[in-house]
C-alpha positions in Angstrom: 0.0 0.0 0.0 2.9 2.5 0.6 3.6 1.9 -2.9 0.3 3.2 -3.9 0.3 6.2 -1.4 3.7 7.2 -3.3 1.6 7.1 -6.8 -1.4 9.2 -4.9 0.9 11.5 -4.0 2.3 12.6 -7.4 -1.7 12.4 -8.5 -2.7 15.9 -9.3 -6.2 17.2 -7.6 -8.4 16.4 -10.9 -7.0 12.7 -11.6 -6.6 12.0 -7.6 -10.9 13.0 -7.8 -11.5 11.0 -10.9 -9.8 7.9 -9.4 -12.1 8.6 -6.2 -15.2 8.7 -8.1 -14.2 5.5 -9.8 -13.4 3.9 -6.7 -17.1 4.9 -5.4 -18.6 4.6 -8.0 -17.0 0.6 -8.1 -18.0 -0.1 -4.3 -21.6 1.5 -5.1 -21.7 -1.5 -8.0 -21.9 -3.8 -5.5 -20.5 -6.5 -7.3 -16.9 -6.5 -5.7 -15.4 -9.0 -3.3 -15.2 -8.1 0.3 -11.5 -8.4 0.4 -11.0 -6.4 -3.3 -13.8 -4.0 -1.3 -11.9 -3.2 1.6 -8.6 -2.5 -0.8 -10.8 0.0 -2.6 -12.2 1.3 0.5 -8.5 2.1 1.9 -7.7 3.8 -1.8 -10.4 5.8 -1.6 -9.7 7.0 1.7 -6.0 7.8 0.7 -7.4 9.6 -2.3 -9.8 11.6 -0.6 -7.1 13.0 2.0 -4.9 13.6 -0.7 -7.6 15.6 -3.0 -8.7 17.9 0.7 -4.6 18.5 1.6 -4.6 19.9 -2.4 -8.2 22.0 -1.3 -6.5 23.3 1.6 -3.2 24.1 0.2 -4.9 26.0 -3.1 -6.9 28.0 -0.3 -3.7 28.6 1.5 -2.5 30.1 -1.2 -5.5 32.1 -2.4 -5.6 33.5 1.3 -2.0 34.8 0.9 -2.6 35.8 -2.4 -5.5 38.4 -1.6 -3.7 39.8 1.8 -2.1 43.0 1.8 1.4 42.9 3.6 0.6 43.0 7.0 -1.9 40.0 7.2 -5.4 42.2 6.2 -8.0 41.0 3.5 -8.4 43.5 0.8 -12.1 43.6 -0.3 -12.3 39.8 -0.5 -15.4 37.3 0.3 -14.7 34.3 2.1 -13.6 31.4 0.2 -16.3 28.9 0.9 -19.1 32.0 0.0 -22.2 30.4 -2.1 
């Protein structure tokens, strides 16, 4: 498995959330073995912590990026604003 954590890693944010949907949309199927299942399930878990540390990371960035020097907003909305 550390193996495949190494290939998540280098996964950017779109093909790390593609992957994920496959993965659910595989254990949604149904028709996967229990062991095969639980191999997904451990994927998918790896995938979806990788595709929120890229979320928060982009945000990160988007924070610092609209911040005037000394740490103020400048006229911005939050970033989870609907």
């Amino acid at each position: 498995m550390a193996e495949d954590n190494a290939q998540i890693a280098d996964l950017s944010f779109e093909d790390a959330l593609r992957s994920l949907e496959d993965v659910v949309r595989r254990l949604e199927g149904g028709d996967v073995p229990l062991d095969q299942s639980i191999d997904l399930y451990e994927r998918g878990e790896a995938l979806r912590r990788h595709c929120q540390a890229r979320l928060d990371a982009a945000q990160e960035r988007i924070e610092k990026i609209v911040q005037d020097p000394d740490g103020k907003p400048q006229g911005t909305e939050p970033f989870d604003a609907g």
